[in-house]
C-alpha positions as CSV (number, residue, x, y, z in Angstrom):
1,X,0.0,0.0,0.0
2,X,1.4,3.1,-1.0
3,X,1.4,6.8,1.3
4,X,2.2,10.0,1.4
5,X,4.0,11.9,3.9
6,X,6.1,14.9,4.9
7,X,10.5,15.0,4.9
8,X,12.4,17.7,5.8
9,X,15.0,16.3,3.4
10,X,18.0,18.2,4.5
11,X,18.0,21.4,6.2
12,X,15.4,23.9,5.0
13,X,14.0,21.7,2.3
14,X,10.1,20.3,2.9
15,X,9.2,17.6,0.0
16,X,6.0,15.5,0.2
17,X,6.9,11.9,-0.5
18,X,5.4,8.5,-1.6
19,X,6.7,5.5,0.8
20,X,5.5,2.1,1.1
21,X,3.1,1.0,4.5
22,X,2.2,-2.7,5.5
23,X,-1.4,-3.3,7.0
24,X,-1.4,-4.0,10.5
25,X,0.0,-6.3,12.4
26,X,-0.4,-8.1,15.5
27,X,-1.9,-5.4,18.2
28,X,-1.6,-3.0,15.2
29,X,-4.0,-0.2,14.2
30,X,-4.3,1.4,10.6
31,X,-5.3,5.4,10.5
32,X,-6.6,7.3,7.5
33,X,-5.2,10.9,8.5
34,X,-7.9,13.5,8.7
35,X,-6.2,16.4,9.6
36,X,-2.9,16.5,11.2
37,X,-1.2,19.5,13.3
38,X,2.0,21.6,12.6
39,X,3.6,22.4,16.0
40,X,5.3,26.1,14.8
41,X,8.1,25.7,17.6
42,X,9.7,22.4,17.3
43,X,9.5,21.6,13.9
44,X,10.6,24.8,12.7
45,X,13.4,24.3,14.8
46,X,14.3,21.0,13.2
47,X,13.9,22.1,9.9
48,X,16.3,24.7,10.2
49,X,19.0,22.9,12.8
50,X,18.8,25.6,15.1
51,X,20.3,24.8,18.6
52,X,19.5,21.5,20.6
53,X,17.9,19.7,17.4
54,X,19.4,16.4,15.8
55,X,20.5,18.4,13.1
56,X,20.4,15.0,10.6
57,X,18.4,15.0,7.9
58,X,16.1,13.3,6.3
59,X,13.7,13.8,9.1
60,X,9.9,12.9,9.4
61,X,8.3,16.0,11.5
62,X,4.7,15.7,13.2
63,X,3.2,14.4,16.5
64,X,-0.4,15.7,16.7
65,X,-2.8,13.4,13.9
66,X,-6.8,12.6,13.7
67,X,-7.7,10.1,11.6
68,X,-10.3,7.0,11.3
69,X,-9.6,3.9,11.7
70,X,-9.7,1.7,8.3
71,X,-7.7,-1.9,9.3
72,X,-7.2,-3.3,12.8
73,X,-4.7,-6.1,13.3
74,X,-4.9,-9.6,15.2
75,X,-5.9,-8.8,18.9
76,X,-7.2,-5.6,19.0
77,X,-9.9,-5.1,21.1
78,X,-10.0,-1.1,22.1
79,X,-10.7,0.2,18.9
80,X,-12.6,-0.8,15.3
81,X,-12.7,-0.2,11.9
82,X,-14.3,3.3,11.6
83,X,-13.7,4.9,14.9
84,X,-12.1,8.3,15.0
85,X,-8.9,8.8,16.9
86,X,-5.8,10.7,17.9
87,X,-2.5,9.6,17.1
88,X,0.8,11.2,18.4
89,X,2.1,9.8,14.7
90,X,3.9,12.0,11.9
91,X,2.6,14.4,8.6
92,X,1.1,11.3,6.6
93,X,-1.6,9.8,5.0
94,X,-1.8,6.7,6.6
95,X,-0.2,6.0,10.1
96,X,0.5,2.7,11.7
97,X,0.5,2.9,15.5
98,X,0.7,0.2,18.0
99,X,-3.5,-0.2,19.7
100,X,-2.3,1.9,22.7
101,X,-1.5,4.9,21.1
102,X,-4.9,5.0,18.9
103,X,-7.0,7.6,21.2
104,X,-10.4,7.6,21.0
105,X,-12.1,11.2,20.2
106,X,-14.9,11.7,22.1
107,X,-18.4,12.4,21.6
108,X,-19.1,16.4,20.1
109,X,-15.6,17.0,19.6
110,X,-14.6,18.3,16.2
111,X,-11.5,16.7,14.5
112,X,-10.3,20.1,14.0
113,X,-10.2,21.0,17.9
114,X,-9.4,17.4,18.6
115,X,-5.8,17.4,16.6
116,X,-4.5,20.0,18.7
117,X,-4.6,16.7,21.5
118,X,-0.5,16.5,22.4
119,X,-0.1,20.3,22.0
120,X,-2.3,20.9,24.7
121,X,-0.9,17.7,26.8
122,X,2.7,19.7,26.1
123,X,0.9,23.3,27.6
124,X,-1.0,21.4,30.3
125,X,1.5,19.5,31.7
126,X,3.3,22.8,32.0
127,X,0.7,24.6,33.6
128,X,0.2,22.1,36.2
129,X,3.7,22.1,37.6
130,X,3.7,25.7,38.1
131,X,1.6,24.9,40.3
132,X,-0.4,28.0,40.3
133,X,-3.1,29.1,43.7
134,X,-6.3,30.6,43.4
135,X,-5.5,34.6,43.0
136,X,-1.9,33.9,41.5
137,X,-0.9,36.7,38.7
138,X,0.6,34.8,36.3
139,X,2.8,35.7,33.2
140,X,2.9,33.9,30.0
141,X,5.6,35.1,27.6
142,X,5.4,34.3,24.3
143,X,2.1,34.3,22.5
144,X,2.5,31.1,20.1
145,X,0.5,27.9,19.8
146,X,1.8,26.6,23.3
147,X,1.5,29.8,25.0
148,X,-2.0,31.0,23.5
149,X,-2.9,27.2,25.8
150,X,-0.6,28.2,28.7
151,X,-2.8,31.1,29.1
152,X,-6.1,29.0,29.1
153,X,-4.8,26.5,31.2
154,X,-3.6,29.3,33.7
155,X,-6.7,30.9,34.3
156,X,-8.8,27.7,34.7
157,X,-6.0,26.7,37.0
158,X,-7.0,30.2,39.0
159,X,-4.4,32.4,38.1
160,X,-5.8,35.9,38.2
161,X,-5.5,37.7,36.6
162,X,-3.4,35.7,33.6
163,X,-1.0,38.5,31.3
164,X,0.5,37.3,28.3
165,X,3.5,39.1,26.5
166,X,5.0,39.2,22.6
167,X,6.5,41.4,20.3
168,X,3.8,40.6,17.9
169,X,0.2,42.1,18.1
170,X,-1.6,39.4,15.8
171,X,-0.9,37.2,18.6
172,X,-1.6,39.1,21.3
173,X,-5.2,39.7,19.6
174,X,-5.9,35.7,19.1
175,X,-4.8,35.8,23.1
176,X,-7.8,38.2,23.6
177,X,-10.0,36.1,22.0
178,X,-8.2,32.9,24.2
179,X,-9.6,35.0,27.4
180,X,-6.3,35.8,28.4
181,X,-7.3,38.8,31.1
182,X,-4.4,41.4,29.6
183,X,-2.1,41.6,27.0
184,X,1.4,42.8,26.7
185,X,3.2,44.3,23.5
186,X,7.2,43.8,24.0
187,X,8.1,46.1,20.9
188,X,6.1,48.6,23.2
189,X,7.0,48.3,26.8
190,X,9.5,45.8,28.6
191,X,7.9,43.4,30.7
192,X,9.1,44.6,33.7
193,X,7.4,47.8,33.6
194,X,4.4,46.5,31.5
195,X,3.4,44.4,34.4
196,X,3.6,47.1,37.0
197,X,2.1,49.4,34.9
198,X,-0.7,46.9,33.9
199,X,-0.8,44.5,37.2
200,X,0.2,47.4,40.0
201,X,2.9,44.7,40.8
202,X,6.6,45.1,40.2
203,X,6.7,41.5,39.2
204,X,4.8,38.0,39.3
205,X,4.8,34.8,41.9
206,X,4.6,32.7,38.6
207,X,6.0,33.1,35.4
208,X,5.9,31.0,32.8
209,X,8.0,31.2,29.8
210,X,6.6,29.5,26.1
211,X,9.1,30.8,23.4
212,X,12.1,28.5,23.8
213,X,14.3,31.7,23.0
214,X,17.1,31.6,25.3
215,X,17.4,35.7,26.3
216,X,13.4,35.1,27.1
217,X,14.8,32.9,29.9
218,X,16.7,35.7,31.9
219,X,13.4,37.8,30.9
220,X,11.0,35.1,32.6
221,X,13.8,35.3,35.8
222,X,13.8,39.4,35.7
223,X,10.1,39.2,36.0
224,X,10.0,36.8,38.4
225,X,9.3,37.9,42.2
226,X,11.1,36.7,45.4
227,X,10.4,32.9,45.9
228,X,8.6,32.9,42.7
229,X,8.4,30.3,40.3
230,X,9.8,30.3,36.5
231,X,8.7,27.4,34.2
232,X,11.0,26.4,31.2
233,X,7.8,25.7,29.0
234,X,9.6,26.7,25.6
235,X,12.4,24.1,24.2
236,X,15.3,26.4,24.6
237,X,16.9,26.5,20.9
238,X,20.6,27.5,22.6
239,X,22.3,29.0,25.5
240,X,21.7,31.3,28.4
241,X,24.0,33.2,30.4
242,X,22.7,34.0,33.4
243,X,23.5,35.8,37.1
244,X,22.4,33.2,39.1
245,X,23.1,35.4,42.4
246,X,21.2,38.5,41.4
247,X,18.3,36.4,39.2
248,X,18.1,32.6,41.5
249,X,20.0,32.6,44.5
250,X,19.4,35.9,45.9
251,X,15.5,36.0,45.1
252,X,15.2,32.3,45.8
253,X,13.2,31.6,42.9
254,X,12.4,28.1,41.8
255,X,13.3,27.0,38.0
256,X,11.1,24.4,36.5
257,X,11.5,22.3,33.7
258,X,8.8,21.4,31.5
259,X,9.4,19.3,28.9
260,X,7.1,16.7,28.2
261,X,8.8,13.3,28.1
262,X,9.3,14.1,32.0
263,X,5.6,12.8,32.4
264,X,5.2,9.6,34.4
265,X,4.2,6.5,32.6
266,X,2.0,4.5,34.6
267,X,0.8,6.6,37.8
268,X,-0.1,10.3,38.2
269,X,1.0,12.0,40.7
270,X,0.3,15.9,42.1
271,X,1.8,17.9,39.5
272,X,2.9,15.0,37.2
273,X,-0.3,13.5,35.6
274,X,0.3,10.5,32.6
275,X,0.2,11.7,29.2
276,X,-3.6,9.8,28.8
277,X,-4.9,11.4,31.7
278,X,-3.8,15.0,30.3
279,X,-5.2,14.4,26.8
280,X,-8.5,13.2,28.8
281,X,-8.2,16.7,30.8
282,X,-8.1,18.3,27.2
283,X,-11.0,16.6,25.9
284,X,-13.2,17.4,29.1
285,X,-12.1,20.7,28.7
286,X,-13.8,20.9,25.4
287,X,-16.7,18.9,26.0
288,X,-17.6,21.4,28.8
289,X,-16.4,24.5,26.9
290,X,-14.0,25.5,29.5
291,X,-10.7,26.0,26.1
292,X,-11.0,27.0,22.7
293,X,-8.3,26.1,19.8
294,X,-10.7,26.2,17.0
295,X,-9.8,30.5,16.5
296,X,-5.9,29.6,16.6
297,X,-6.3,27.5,13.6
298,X,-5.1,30.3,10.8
299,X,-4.5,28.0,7.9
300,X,-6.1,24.2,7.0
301,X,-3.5,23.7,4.2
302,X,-3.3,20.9,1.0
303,X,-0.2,18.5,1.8
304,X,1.4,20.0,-1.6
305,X,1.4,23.2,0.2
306,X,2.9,22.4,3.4
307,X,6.3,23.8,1.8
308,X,4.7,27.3,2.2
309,X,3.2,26.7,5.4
310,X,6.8,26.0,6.8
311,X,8.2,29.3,5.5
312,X,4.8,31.5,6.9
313,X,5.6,30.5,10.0
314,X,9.1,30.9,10.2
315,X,8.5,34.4,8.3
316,X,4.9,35.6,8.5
317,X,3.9,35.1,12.4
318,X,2.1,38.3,12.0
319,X,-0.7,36.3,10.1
320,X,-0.1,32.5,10.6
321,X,-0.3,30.6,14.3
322,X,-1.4,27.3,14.3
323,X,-1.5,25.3,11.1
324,X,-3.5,22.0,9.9
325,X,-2.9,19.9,7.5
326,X,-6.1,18.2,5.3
327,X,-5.5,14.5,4.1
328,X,-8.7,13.6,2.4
């Protein structure tokens, strides 16, 4: 059976390319892709080799898929032939997963609010070891895919009120429409003074920073009050030179890291919840209207074009923020 997929065939270049797939084997699950999810951060970061990315090439980007179901293999009891379902599987067609990783989509949820399942396990899991109390401010820099969540998750979390900073004002607009409770242009005001002149405070108790741009780092630290808490949300794409006296030590602020593979893999725990039980979180959140991701999607491209889309949002992220890609 033959598919199509996306390759970053060496650095820069995006080609859509046939390849061979089996049907399923033995606790094996086949998936027509419906829509799959560009996340802007990472894999614009692998396409170019910037800092702290493999760097090889070719390279198979995606991790964020809805499809249906069309062939189940020997054994497979949790899922049929016809059932809708999240993958964590790459840009293609046609994905073969092991059963386990075949997530149902619930009842009333769209595929297009469904696909953005592992960003929002990625922003959750973030959120949730910040662990943010009722009356919190909180400060989300960097208004991107991951932070746009951040900010949701913040305020449902109880962080009041929830501020979120960028250099770029399409984004802080989408953030509007997120709910975020104020907004902060960087090309306008640092964040230091933006967030006394907006909050009353001199700084924040918890500070969360979503661009992965190392400088951002000692911003998140500046901003950050005495015992605060700054979590390393964003995939740093190089290195930080920091005063650890004047921006750590002295304040006694607490660094978290956030990436996801630190999630546990049987048991949840406070502040560390499985990878199933934070895409469950997600999907109750939408069921009961609590987050919205359907106004982030800017662009539902053709496969031929995802070239393009690559090149928007490494150029154009004053018009393009979360992108999806159509299979069928």
């Amino acid at each position: 059976m033959k598919g199509r997929r996306i390759v970053f065939r060496d650095k820069g270049v995006v080609e859509l390319e046939d390849f061979e797939i089996t049907g399923p084997g033995e606790g094996e699950v086949l998936v027509k892709t419906k829509y799959s999810l560009i996340s802007p951060g990472t894999e614009v970061a692998f396409l170019y080799g910037l800092p702290n990315t493999p760097r090889k090439y070719p390279q198979y980007p995606g991790y964020s898929a809805v499809g249906e179901v069309i062939e189940v293999g020997k054994g497979v009891a949790s899922v049929g032939v016809g059932d809708l379902v999240c993958v964590r599987g790459r840009h293609s067609n046609l994905l073969l997963v092991p059963e386990e990783e075949a997530i149902r989509v619930p009842e009333r949820i769209s595929l297009l609010d469904a696909v953005f399942f592992e960003l929002a396990a990625i922003s959750l899991q973030g959120v949730r070891k910040a662990r943010i109390e009722l009356g919190e401010e909180v400060l989300i820099i960097g208004a991107g895919v991951i932070g746009q969540l951040a900010a949701q998750f913040s305020k449902l979390a109880g962080g009041i009120p929830v501020v979120i900073a960028d250099f770029i004002e399409f984004r802080l607009e989408k953030a509007l429409e997120s709910g975020v409770d104020l907004r902060m242009n960087l090309s306008e005001v640092s964040v230091e003074e933006g967030f006394r002149r907006f909050v009353g405070a001199p700084s924040a108790p918890v500070v969360i920073e979503a661009t992965g741009n190392p400088e951002a780092i000692i911003t998140a630290l500046r901003a950050a009050r005495r015992l605060g808490r700054v979590v390393l949300l964003g995939s740093t794409r190089g290195e930080t030179t920091i005063n650890f006296y004047s921006l750590v030590h002295r304040k006694g602020v607490s660094i978290i890291g956030a990436h996801i593979s630190t999630l546990p893999q049987a048991d949840s725990y406070p502040g560390f919840w499985t990878h199933q039980k934070e895409w469950d979180t997600f999907f109750k959140l939408l069921q009961y209207d609590r987050v919205r991701v359907r106004h982030l999607v800017t662009d539902v491209i053709d496969p031929k074009d995802a070239p393009r889309a690559y090149e928007w949002l490494l150029k154009e992220k004053d018009r393009h923020l979360a992108v999806a890609i159509r299979w069928d």
